[in-house]
N, C-alpha and C positions, 0 to 999 in steps of 0.2 A: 937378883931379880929372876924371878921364873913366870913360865908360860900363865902357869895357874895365878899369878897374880895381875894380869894383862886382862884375863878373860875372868877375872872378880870386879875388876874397874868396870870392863864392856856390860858387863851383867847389870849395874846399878846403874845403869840407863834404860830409859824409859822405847821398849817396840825392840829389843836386840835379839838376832840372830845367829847361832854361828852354822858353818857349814865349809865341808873340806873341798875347795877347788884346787885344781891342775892335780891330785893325784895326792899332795902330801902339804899340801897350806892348809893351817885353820885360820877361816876367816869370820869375820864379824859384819856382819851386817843389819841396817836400818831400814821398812819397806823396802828390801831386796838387791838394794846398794850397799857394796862393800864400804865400812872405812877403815878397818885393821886388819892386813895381812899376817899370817906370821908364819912362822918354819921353825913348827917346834923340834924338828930332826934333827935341825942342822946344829953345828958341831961348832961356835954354839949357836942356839937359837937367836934367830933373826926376825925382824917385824917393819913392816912399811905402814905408812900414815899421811892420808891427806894435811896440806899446810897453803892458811894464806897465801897467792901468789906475790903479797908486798912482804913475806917473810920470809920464801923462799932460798934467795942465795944467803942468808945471813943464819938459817936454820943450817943448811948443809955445809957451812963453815964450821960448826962445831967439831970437835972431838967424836969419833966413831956414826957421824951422821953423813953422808952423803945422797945424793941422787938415786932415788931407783931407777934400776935399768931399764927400757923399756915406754917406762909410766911416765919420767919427770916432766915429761914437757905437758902434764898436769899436774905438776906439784907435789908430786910423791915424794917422799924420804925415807930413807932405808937405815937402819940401826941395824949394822951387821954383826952387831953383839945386844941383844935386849938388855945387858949388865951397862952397857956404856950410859945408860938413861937410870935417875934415881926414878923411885917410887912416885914422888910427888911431880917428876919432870911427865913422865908417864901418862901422869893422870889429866896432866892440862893438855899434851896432844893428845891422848885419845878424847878429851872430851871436844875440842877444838875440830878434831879431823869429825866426829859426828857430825856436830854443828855445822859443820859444809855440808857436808853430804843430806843432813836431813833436810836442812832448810831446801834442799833442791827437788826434793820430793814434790811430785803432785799435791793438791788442797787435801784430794778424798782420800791419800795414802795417810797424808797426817792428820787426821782426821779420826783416821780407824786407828793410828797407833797412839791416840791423844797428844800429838805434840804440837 
C-alpha cells in the first residue's frame, strides 16, 4: 500500500482537495474539511480517517488500527502503518470517512461541489 494509492481513491471522488497541514501531513479534503490525514514521511507512512461513532470501538479493535491521538473523541482512527489496511479495506473508509464529513457541509458548499 503506498501514499499514491490513498490519494488515487481521494481523487475519484467528486469536490477533493489535497493540501499539507501542520508542516508535513498530506491531507484530503471536501469544501474545506478534512477527511484523510496522512504522513507520507513517516517510517512508515501513516493515515487517519473519520468513522461512524456506532463503529468506533469495534473499528479500533482491529489489527494495526487504533484511536488517534488528539482527535478520537470525534472518531478518528489511525493506521499507523497504511500496509496494515488492504486496498479494498482503504477504499470503503475513505469513501465512509468522506461521506461524514460531506454530508456536514453547508446546502451551498454542496451545491458548488455537486454533491
Amino acid at each position: 500500500m503506498t501514499i499514491e494509492t490513498l490519494q488515487s481513491i481521494c481523487h475519484k471522488l467528486p469536490g477533493v482537495a489535497e493540501e499539507i497541514k501542520l508542516g508535513e501531513h498530506l491531507c484530503f479534503n471536501v469544501g474545506g474539511k478534512s477527511f484523510l490525514f496522512t504522513y507520507p514521511d513517516g517510517v512508515p507512512p501513516s493515515a487517519s480517517f473519520k468513522v461512524p461513532a456506532e463503529d468506533f470501538e469495534e473499528i479500533i479493535s482491529k489489527e494495526g488500527l487504533e484511536p488517534q491521538p488528539y482527535i478520537a473523541r470525534y472518531k478518528w482512527v489511525l493506521a499507523r502503518d497504511i500496509s496494515s489496511l488492504s486496498e479494498k479495506e482503504w477504499e470503503h473508509y475513505i469513501r465512509q470517512s468522506y461521506r461524514l464529513i460531506a454530508d456536514k457541509l453547508p446546502g451551498k458548499i454542496k451545491k458548488e461541489l455537486g454533491l
